[in-house]
MDAnalysis code that builds the backbone (N, CA, C; Angstrom):
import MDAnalysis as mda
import numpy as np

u = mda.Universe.empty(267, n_residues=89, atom_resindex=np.repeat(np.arange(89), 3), trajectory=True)
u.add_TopologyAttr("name", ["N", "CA", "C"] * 89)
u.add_TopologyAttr("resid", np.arange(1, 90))
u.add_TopologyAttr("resname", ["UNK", "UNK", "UNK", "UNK", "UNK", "UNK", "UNK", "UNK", "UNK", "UNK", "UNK", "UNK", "UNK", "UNK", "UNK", "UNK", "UNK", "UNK", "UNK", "UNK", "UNK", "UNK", "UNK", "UNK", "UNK", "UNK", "UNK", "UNK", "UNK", "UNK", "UNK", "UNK", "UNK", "UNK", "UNK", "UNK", "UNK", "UNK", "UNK", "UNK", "UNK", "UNK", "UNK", "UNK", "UNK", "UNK", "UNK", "UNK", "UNK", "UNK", "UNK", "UNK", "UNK", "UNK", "UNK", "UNK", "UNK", "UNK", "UNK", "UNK", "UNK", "UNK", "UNK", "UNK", "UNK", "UNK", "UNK", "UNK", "UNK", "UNK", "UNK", "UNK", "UNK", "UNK", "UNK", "UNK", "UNK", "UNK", "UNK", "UNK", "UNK", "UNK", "UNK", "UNK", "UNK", "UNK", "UNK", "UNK", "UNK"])
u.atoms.positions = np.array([
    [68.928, 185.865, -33.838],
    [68.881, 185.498, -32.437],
    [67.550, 185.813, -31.775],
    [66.920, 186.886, -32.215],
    [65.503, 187.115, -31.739],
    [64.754, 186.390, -32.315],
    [64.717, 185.540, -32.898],
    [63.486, 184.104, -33.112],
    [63.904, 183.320, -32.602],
    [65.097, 182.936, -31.863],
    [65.509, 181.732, -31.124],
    [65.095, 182.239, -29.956],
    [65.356, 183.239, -29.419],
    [64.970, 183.308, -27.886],
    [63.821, 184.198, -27.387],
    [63.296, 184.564, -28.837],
    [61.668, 184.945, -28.386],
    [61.532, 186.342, -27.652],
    [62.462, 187.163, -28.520],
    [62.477, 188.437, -27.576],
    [63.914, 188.680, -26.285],
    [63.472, 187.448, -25.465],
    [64.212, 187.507, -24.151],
    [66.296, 188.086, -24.544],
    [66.503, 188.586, -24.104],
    [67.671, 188.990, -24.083],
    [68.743, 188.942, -23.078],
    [68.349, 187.489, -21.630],
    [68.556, 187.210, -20.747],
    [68.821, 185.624, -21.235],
    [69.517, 185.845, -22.160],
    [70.136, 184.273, -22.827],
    [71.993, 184.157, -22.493],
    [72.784, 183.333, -22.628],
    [74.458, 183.555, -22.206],
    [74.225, 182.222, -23.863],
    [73.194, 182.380, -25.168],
    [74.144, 182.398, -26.530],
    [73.543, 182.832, -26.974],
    [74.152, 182.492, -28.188],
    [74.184, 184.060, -29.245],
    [74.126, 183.088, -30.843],
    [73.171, 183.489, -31.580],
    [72.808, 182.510, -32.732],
    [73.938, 183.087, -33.909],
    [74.184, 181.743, -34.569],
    [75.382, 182.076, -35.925],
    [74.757, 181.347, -36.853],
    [74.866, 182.016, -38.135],
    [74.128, 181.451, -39.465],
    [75.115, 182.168, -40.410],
    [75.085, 182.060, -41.490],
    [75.327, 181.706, -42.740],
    [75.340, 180.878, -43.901],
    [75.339, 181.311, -45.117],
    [74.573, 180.545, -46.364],
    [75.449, 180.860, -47.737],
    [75.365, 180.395, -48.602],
    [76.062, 180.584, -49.720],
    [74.827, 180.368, -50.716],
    [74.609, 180.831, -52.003],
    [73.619, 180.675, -52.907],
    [74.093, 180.744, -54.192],
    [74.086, 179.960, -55.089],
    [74.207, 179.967, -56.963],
    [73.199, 180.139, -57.325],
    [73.131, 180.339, -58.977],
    [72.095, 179.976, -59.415],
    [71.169, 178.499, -59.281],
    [72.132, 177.656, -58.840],
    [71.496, 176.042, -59.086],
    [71.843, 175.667, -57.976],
    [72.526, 176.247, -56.990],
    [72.930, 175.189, -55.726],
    [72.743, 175.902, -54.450],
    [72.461, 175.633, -53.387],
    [72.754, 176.389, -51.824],
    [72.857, 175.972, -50.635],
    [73.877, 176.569, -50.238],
    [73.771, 175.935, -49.049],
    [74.109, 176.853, -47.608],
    [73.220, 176.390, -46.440],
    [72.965, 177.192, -45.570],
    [73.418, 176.059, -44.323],
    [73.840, 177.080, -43.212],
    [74.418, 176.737, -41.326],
    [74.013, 177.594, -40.786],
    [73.584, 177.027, -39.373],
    [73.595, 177.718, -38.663],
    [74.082, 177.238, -36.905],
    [73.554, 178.222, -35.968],
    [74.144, 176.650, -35.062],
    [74.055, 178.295, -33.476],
    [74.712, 177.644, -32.245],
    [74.703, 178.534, -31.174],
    [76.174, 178.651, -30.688],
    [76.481, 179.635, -29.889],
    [77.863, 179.405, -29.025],
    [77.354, 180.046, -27.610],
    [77.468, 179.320, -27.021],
    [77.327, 179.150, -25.865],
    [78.673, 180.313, -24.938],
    [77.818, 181.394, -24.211],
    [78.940, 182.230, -23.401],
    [79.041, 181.374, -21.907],
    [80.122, 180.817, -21.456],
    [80.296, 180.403, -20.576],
    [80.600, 180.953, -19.384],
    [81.005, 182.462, -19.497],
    [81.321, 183.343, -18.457],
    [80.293, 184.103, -18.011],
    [79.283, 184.258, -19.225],
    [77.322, 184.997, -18.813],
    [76.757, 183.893, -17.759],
    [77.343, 182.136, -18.191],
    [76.501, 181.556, -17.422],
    [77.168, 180.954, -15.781],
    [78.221, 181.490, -15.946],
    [78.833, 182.013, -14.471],
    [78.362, 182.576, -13.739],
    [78.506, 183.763, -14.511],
    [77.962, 184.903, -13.516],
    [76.195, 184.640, -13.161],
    [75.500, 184.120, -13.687],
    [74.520, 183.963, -13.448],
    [74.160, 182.786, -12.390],
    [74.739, 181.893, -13.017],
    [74.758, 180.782, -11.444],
    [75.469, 181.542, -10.443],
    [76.276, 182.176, -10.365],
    [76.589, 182.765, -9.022],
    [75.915, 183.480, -8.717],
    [75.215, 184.779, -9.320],
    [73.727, 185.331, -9.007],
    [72.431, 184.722, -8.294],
    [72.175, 183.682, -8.828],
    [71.286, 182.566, -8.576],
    [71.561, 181.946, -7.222],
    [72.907, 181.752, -6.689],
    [73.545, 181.001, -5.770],
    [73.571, 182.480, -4.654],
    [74.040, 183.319, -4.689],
    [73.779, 184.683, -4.071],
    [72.353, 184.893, -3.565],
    [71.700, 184.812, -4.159],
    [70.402, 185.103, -3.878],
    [69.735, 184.479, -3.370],
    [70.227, 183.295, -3.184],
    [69.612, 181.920, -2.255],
    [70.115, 181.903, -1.118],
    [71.153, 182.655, -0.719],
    [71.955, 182.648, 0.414],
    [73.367, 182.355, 0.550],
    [73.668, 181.402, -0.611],
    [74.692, 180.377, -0.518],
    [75.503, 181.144, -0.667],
    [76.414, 182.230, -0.226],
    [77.299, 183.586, -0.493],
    [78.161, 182.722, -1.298],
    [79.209, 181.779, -0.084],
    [80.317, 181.080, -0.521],
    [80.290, 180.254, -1.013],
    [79.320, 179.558, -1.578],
    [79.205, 178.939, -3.326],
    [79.177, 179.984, -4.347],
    [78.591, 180.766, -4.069],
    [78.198, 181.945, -5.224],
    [80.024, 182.508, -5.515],
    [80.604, 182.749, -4.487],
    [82.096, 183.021, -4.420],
    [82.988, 181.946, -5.073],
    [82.483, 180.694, -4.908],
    [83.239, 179.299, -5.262],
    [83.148, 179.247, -6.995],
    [81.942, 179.700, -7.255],
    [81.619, 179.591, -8.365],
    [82.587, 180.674, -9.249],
    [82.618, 182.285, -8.565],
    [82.617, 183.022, -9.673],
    [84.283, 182.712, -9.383],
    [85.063, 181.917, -8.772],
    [86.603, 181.835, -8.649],
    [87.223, 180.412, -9.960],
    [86.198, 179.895, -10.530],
    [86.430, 179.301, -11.551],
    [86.720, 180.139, -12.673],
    [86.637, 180.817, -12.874],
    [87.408, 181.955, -13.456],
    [88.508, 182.495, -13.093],
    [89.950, 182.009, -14.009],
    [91.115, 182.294, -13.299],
    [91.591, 184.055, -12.921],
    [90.519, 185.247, -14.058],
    [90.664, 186.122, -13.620],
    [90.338, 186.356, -11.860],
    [89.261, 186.269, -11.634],
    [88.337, 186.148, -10.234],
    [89.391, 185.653, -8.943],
    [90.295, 184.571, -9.488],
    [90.959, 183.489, -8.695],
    [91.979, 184.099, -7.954],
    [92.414, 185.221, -9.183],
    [94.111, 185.760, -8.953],
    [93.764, 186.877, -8.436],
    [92.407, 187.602, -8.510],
    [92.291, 188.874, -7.659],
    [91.964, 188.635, -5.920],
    [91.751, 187.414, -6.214],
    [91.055, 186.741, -4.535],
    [92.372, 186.683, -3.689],
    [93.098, 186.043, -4.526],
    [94.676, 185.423, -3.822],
    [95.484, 186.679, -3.738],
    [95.134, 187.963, -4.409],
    [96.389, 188.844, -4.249],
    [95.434, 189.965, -3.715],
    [94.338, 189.956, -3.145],
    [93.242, 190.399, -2.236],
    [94.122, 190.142, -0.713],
    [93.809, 188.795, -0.906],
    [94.179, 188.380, 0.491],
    [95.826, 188.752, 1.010],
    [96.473, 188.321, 0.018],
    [98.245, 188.645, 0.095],
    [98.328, 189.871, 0.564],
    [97.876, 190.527, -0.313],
    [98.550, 192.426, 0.214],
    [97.443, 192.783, 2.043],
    [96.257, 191.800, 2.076],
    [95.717, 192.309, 3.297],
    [96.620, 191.596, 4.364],
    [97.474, 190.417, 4.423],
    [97.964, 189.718, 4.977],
    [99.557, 190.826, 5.247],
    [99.750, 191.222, 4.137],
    [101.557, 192.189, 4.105],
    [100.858, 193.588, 4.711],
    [99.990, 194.150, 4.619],
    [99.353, 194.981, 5.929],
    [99.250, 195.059, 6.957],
    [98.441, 193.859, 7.336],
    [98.426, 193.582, 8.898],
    [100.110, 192.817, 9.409],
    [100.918, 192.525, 8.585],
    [102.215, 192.287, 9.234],
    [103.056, 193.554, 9.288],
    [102.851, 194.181, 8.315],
    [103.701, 195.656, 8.837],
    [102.869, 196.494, 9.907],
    [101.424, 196.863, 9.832],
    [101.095, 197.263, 11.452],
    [101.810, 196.505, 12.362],
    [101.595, 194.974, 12.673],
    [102.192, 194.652, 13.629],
    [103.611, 194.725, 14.141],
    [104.616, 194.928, 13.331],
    [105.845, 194.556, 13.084],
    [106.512, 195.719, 12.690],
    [105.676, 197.084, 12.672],
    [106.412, 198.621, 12.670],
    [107.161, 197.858, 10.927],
    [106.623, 197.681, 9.853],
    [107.295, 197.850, 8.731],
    [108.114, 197.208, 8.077],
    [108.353, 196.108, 9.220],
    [109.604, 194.997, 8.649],
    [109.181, 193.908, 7.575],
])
């Protein structure tokens, strides 16, 4: 992976190879996989830093982990402010 990306270690893949060898025959693969959740978080970084908060938020909620902490963020702040108001009911 350090000859594909030249050092840098601010990559979201990651290099895969393998080879087989005989005496008379060989054969070699190789190829990338792509992290799709490094390059999330990074466009939302990117989008953060430009200002765009709530794209940067839009973005990192494509991730269904992100999605379900947002929605049950909001739920329990919502069952809070109804029991202050409502003495508990």
């Amino acid at each position: 992976p350090t000859m594909m990306s030249g050092g840098n270690a601010d990559l979201c893949s990651t290099g895969t190879s393998g080879s087989v060898q005989t005496q008379i025959f060989g054969v070699s693969s190789g190829g990338t996989v792509r992290d799709m959740n490094c390059e999330r978080l990074k466009l939302s970084k990117t989008l953060y830093d430009m200002g765009m908060k709530v794209a940067a938020v839009a973005t990192m909620c494509q991730d269904r982990r992100v999605f379900d902490a947002m929605v049950n963020r909001h739920r329990k702040s919502s069952e809070a402010i109804r029991r202050t108001i409502f003495g508990g009911r």
